[in-house]
C-alpha positions as CSV (number, residue, x, y, z in Angstrom):
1,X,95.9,119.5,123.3
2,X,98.3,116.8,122.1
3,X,100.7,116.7,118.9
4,X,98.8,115.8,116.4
5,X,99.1,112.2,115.7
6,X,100.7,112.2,112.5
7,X,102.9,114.2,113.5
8,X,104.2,111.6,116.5
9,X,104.0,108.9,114.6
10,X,107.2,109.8,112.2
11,X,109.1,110.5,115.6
12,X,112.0,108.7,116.9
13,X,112.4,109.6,120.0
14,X,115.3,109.2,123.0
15,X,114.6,106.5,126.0
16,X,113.8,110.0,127.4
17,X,110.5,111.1,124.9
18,X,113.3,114.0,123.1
19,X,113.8,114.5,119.7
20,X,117.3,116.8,118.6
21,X,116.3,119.7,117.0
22,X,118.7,122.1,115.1
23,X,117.9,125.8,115.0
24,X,118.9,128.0,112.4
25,X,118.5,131.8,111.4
26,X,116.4,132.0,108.6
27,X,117.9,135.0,107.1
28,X,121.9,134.0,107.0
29,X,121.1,130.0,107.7
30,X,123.6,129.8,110.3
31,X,123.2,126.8,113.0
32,X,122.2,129.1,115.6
33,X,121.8,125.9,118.4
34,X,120.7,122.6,119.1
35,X,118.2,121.9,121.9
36,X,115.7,119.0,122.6
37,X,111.9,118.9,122.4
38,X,109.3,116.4,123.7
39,X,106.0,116.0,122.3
40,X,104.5,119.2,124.5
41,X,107.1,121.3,123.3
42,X,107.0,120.5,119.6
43,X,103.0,121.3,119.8
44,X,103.3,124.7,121.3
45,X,106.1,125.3,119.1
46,X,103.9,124.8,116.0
47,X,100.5,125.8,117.1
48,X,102.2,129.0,118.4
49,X,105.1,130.0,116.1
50,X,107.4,130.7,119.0
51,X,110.6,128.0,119.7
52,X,109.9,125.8,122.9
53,X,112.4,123.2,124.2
54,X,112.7,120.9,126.8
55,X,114.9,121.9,129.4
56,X,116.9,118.9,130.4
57,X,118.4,120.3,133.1
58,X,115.4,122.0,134.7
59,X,112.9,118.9,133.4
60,X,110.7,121.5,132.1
61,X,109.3,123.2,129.0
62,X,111.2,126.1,128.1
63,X,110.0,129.0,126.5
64,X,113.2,130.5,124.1
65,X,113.2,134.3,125.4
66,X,110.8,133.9,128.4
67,X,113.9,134.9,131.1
68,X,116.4,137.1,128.2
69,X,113.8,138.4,125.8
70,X,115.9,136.7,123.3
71,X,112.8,135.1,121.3
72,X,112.6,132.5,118.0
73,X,109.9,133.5,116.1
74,X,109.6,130.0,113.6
75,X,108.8,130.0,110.6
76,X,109.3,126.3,109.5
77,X,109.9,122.7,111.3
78,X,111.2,120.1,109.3
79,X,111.5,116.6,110.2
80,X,114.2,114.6,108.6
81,X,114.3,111.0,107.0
82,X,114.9,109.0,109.9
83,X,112.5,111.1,112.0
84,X,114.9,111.6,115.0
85,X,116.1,114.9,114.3
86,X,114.3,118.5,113.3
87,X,115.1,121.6,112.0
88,X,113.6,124.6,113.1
89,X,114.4,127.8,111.4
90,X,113.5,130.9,112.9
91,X,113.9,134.7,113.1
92,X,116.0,135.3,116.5
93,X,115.9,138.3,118.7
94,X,118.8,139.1,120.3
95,X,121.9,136.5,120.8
96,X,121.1,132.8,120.8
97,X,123.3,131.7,123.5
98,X,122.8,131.9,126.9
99,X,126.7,133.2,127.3
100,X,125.5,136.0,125.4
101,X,126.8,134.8,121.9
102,X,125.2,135.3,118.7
103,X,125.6,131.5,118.4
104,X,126.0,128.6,120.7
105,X,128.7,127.2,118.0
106,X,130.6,131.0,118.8
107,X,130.9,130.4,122.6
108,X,132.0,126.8,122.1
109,X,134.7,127.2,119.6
110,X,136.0,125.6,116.7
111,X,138.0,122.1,117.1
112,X,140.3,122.6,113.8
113,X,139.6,119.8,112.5
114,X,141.7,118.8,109.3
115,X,140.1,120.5,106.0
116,X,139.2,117.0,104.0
117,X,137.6,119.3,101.3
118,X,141.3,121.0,100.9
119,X,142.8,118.0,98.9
């Protein structure tokens, strides 16, 4: 079954069919990581209530948790204003990452950038 029409309509898309979505932990609101969904993943994500991506590097649907047993369970999608970017927020099992972090944003590391709200 395809996305629903409506719902494709408001997308912006890459040259590639992907639209950036953000993930967060609905319980602290932390940015938990960013992946990238075509039009098959976003349906299953929301006709299912479990997070699926596309895998750019495998050019495949990937089910979050289907290898680690590190499941999303979502509980909302949001679209924003310019329609190339969602927000999913979720219930997470288990560390985010696959390096094992709680977050994506932990593995990587912050870039200390100057505090411009320090002024």
């Amino acid at each position: 079954m395809p996305l629903d029409a409506a719902i494709a309509e408001r997308l912006k898309r890459t040259d590639d069919g992907l639209v950036c979505a953000v993930v967060q932990e609905r319980s602290t609101r932390d940015v938990l990581m960013v992946a990238w969904m075509n039009d098959d993943a976003l349906h299953e994500t929301l006709t299912t209530g479990r997070a699926v991506y596309w895998s750019r590097s495998r050019g495949e649907l990937w089910r979050k948790g289907d290898t680690s047993g590190h499941i999303q369970l979502v509980h909302r999608v949001e679209i924003d204003c310019d329609g190339d970017a969602l927000l999913v927020t979720v219930t997470q099992e288990g560390p985010a990452c696959h390096t094992g972090a709680t977050r994506c944003f932990d593995a990587g590391g912050d870039l200390l950038a100057v505090d411009g709200g320090s002024a």
